[in-house]
C-alpha positions in Angstrom: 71.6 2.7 -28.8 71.6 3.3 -25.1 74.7 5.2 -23.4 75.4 2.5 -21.0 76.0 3.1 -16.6 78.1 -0.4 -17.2 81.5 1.1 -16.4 83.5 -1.9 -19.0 81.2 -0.4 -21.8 80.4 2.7 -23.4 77.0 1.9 -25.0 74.3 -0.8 -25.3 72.2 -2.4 -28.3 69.6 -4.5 -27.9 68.2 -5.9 -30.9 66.8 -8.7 -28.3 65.1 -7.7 -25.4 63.9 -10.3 -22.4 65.3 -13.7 -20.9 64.4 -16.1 -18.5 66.2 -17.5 -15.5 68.8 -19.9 -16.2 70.9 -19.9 -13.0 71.6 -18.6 -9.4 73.2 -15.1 -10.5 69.5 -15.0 -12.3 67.6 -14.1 -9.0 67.7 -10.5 -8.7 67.8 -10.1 -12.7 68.2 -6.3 -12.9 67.3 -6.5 -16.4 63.6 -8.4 -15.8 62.8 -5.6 -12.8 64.0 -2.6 -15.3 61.7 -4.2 -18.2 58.9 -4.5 -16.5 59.0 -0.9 -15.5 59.6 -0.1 -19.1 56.5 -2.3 -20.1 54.0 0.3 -17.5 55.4 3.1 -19.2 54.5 2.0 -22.0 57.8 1.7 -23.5 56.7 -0.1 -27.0 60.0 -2.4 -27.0 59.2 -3.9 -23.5 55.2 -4.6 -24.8 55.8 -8.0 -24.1 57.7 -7.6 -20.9 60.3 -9.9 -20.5 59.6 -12.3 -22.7 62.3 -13.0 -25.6 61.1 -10.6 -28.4 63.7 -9.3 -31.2 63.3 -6.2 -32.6 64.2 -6.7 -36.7 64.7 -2.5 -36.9 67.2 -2.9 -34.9 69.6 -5.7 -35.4 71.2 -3.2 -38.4 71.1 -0.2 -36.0 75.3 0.1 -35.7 75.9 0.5 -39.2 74.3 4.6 -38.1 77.2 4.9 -35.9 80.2 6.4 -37.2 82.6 7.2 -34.5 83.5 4.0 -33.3 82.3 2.5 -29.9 82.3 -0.1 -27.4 79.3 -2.0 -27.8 77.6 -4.1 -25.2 75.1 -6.9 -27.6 71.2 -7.3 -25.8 71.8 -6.0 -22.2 68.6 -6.7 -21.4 68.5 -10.8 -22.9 70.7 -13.0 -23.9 71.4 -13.7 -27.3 72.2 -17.8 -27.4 68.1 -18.1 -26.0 66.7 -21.0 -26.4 63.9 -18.9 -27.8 65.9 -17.0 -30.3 66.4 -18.5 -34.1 69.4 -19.8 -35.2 69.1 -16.9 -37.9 68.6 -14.1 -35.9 71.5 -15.0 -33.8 73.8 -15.1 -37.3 72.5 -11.8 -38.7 72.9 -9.9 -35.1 76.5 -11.4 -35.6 76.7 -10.2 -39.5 76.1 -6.9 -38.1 78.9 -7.1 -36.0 81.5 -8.2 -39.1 80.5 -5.8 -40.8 80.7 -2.8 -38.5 84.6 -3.3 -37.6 84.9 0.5 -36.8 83.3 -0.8 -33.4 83.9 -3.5 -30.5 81.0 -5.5 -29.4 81.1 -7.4 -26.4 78.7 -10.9 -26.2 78.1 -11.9 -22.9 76.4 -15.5 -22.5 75.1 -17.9 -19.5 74.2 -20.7 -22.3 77.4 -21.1 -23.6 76.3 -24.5 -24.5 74.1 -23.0 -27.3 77.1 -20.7 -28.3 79.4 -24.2 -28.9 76.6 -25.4 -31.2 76.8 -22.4 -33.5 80.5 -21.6 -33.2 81.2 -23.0 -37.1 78.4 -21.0 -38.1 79.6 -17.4 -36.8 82.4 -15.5 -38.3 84.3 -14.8 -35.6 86.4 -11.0 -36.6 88.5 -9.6 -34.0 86.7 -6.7 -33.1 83.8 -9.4 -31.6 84.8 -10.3 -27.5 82.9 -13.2 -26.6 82.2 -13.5 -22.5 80.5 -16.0 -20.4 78.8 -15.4 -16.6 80.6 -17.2 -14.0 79.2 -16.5 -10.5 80.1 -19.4 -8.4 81.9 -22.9 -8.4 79.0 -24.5 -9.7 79.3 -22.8 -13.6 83.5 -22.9 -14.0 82.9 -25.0 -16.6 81.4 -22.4 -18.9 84.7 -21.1 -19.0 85.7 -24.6 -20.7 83.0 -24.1 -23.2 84.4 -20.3 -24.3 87.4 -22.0 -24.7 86.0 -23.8 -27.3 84.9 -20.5 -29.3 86.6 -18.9 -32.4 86.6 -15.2 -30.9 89.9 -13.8 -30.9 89.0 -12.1 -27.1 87.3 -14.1 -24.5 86.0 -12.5 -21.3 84.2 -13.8 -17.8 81.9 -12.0 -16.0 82.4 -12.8 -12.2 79.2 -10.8 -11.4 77.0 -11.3 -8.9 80.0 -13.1 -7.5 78.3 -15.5 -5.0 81.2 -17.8 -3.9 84.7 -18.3 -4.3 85.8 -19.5 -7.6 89.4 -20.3 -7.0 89.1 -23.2 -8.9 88.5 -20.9 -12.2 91.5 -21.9 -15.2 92.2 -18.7 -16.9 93.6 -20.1 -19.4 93.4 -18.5 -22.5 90.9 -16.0 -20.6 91.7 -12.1 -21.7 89.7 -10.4 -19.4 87.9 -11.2 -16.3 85.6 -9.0 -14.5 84.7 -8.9 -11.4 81.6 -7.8 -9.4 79.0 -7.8 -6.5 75.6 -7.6 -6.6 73.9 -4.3 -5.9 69.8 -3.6 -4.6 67.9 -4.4 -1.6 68.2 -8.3 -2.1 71.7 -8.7 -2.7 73.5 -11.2 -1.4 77.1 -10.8 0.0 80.5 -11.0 -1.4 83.3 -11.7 0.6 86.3 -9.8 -0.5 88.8 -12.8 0.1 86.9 -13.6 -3.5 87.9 -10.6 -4.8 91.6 -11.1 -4.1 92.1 -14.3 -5.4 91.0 -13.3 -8.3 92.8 -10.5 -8.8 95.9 -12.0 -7.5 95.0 -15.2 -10.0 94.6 -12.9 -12.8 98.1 -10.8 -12.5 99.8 -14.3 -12.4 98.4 -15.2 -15.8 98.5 -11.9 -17.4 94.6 -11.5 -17.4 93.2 -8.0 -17.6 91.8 -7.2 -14.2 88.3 -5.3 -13.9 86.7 -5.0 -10.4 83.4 -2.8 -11.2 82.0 -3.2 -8.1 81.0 -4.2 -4.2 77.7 -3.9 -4.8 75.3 -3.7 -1.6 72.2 -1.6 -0.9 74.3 1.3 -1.5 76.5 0.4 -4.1 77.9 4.0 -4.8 78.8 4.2 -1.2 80.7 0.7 -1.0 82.5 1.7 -4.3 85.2 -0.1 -6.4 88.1 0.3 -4.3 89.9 -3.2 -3.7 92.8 -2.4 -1.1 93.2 1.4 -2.3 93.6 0.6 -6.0 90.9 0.6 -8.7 91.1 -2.2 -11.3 89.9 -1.1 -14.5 92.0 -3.1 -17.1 90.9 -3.8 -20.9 92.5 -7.0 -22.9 95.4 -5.8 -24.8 94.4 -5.7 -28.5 97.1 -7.3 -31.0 
């Protein structure tokens, strides 16, 4: 367990470390560059960089944690991998059924992978299932989560790269928005931003804007016109 920066989260568990580029929000991976730094320190999880690796210790890891938590599931991969057995994938999500004290949060950019094992996973409520969105070219990842048994369903507007004013929120919980941060970030236009907000007040979406991003992403903040978003789903 890693106490998480992510400000929607509280910690992260990575029974599956490393990924491979799938799509355009994929080109300044934060994850790859903080691996491979991991992998020259030695770090013994990282040994094979970024390449998909689970760690078997770990996939049982929150059933140690008492006081309950918000859980972010493989930060640093994604868990619907090409590379990543069907098996693994149902006994990381076992894990979650059985530790209902805590809330996990499943963020995907294959959710084509997540349709093919949706009758296989026992979806319990405390499980949020998310997808990346980034630009026009992916809203219909948000069709496919549609299509998914978890009671809370999330998109990640982060890196946002272009307007997506085209996204249908229906039956969307939560959207979150952000820019992307480091020395090769590419710009977001805060026009983005306020349709998006604006779209998700209208249909009753909880509202997170983590961030402008930039070079300096503490300095640009997560201000949107004065206010700072930080809304959760409402649970029921």
């Amino acid at each position: 367990m890693g106490i998480s920066k992510i400000e929607w989260t509280e910690v992260t568990w990575n029974p599956i470390t490393g990924c491979s580029k799938i799509s355009d929000g994929c080109l300044n991976c934060y994850a790859s560059n903080f691996a491979k730094r991991l992998q020259a320190m030695g770090n013994i999880r990282y040994a094979n960089g970024f390449q998909p690796t689970v760690h078997e210790d770990l996939i049982g890891l929150p059933y140690q944690w008492k006081t309950p938590k918000r859980v972010f599931v493989n930060s640093m991969s994604d868990i619907f991998h090409e590379k990543i057995s069907d098996n693994h994938i149902l006994q990381i999500f076992d894990t979650m059924n059985h530790c209902k004290q805590h809330e996990f949060q499943v963020l995907t950019k294959r959710p084509e992978r997540l349709n093919s094992l949706n009758s296989k996973i026992k979806w319990t409520d405390n499980i949020w299932m998310g997808v990346t969105i980034e630009s026009e070219k992916y809203l219909n990842r948000a069709d496919m989560l549609r299509n998914c048994g978890a009671k809370i369903k999330f998109i990640s507007a982060e890196p946002l790269l272009s307007s997506i004013s085209n996204l249908n929120l229906s039956n969307i919980d939560w959207l979150i928005v952000g820019g992307e941060s480091g020395p090769h970030s590419r710009p977001m236009e805060k026009e983005w931003v306020e349709e998006l907000q604006i779209m998700a007040a209208k249909n009753n979406v909880a509202f997170f804007f983590k961030q402008w991003g930039g070079f300096n992403k503490k300095k640009n903040g997560k201000l949107l016109n004065g206010v700072t978003y930080q809304e959760y789903p409402t649970k029921t």
